[in-house]
Each structure stands twice: as C-alpha cells, then as structure tokens.
C-alpha positions in Angstrom: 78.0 63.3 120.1 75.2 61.5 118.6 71.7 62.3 117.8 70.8 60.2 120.5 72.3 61.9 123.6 71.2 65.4 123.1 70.4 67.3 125.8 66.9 67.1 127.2 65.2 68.8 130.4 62.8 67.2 132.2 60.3 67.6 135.6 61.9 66.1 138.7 59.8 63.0 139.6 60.1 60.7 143.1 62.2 58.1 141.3 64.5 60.9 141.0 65.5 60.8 144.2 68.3 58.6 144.6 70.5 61.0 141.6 69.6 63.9 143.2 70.7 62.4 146.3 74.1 61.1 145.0 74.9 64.2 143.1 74.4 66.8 146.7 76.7 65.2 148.6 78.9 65.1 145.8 78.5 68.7 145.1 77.2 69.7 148.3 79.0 67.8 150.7 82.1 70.6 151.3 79.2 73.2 152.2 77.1 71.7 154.9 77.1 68.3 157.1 73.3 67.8 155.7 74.0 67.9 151.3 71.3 64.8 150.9 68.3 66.2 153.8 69.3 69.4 152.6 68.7 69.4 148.8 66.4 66.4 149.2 63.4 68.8 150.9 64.4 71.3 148.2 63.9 68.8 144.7 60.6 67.6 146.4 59.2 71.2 147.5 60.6 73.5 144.7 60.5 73.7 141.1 63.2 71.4 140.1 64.3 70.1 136.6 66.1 66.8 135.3 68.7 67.2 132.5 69.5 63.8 130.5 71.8 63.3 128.0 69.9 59.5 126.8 68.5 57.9 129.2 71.5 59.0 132.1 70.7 61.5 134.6 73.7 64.3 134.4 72.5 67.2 136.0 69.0 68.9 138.4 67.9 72.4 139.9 65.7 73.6 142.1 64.6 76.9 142.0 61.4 78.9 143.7 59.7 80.4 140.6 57.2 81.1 142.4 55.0 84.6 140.8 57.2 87.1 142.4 59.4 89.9 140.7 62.6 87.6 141.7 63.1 84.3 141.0 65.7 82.2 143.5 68.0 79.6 142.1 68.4 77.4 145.3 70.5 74.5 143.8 72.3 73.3 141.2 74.4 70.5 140.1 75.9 68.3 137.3 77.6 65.0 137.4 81.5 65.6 137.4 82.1 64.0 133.8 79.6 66.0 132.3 81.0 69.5 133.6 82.5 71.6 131.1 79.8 70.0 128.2 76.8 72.6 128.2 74.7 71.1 130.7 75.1 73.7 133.6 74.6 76.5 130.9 71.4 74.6 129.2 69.6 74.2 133.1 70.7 77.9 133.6 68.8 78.7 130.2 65.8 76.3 131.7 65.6 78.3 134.7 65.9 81.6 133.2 62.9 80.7 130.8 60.6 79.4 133.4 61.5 82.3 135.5 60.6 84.5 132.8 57.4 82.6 132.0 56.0 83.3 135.2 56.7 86.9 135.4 60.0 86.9 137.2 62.2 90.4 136.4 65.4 89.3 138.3 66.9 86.3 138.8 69.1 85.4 142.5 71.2 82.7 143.8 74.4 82.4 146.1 77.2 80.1 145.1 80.4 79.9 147.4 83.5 82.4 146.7 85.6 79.2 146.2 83.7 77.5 143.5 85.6 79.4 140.7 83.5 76.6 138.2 80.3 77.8 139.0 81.3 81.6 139.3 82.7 80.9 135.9 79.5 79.7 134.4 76.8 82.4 136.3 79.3 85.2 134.8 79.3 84.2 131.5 74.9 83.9 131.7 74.8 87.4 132.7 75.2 87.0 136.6 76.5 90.0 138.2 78.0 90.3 142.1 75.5 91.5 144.4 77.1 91.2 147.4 79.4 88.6 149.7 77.8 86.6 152.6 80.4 86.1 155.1 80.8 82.1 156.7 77.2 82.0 154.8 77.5 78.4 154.9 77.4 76.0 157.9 80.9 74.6 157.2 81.8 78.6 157.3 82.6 79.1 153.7 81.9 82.8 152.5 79.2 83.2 149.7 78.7 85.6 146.7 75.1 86.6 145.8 74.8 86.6 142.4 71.7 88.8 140.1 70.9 89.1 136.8 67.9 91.6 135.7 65.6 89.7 132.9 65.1 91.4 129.9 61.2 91.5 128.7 60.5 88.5 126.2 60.3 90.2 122.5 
C-alpha cells in the first residue's frame, strides 16, 4: 500500500450521503426493508465518522456518544473490497476513543448472530456477549448484544 492511501477518519458531512446510502443497503439490506431511511436518519442525527483510504470512501459509523456512562455503536459498515484490510478495526478504535473522550465507561452495540464477520472483528476489540435479542430485527433475524467495559485513559 502506498503512502498515499493510508487510512484516514473523518466527520460525516451532507455530501456524504449518497456512500452512506449505497453502503446500508448493501450491508443493511438483509436486516430490515428500510437500510437507506434507516441509517440515513442515523449518519445525519448521530456522531458519525468517514474512513478514506485517498480520496475513496470505504467505510462510516454512527454511534451516540452522547456524555453518558455507555456509549452505543448504532451502525457500522465498510465497502466489501475493503473488508478484511483494517478499516472495520481502525473505525472501531475511532469510536472507542471518542467514546472515551467524552466520559463513556462501556461501550454497546447489537450485530446479528449470523454475521460471523462482524462478530469476528467486535471479539477480537474486546467485545464480550451480553445477551441474544430474539427476531430483534424486522426481517426476524436474532441479535447478540455485544459490551466492552473501557479502561480509564493512563
């Protein structure tokens, strides 16, 4: 990889729109009849991140970060030829540090029992099984509530 498609994180911003749109019902669109309304009114309302590798759009979140004691990952996604390459883990590290930022102890999110990929990558960041959310979704799928308890910043 070269020095000119590193990894960078950036604010979401209106012209965003039409990748974060593309992406949920790519990534979405097995979960719920809605993936584009749906994570649309999330990326505009929530705290929600960019990653580029360049200039290319590859990957978002949104997440409430609000000033609470838990911080709730709502969404997130990365293009499919980029999975596998660090960019899930590096907007994971992105939320974890904003969460931590603004005083945040535990972090939360629910991913569905069936996407082994994004189990996969929450385990290996510290996410533990909270608990399973039966036909949680609106296409019926079962979910798993993931935590992870934030250590204080040294």
């Amino acid at each position: 990889m070269r020095a000119a498609d590193e990894l960078v994180i950036r604010e979401y911003e209106a012209a965003d729109d039409e990748f974060v749109a593309r992406l949920a019902l790519d990534a979405f669109g097995e979960y719920t009849a809605q993936p584009v309304t749906h994570t649309l009114g999330i990326a505009r309302t929530l705290t929600t991140l960019i990653a580029l590798r360049g200039s290319r759009r590859v990957g978002f979140f949104s997440a409430d970060v609000g000033r609470g004691e838990t911080a709730n990952l709502q969404a997130i996604a990365v293009i499919e030829s980029e999975r596998g390459h660090g960019v899930g883990r590096r907007l994971i590290q992105e939320f974890e540090r904003l969460a931590r930022r603004r005083g945040a102890r535990r972090l939360s999110l629910s991913t569905a029992d069936s996407n082994v990929a994004a189990l996969d990558l929450f385990f290996k960041r510290g996410f533990k099984l909270a608990r399973r959310r039966e036909r949680f979704y609106p296409r019926g799928q079962n979910a798993c509530v993931l935590v992870k308890e934030l250590q204080p910043s040294p």
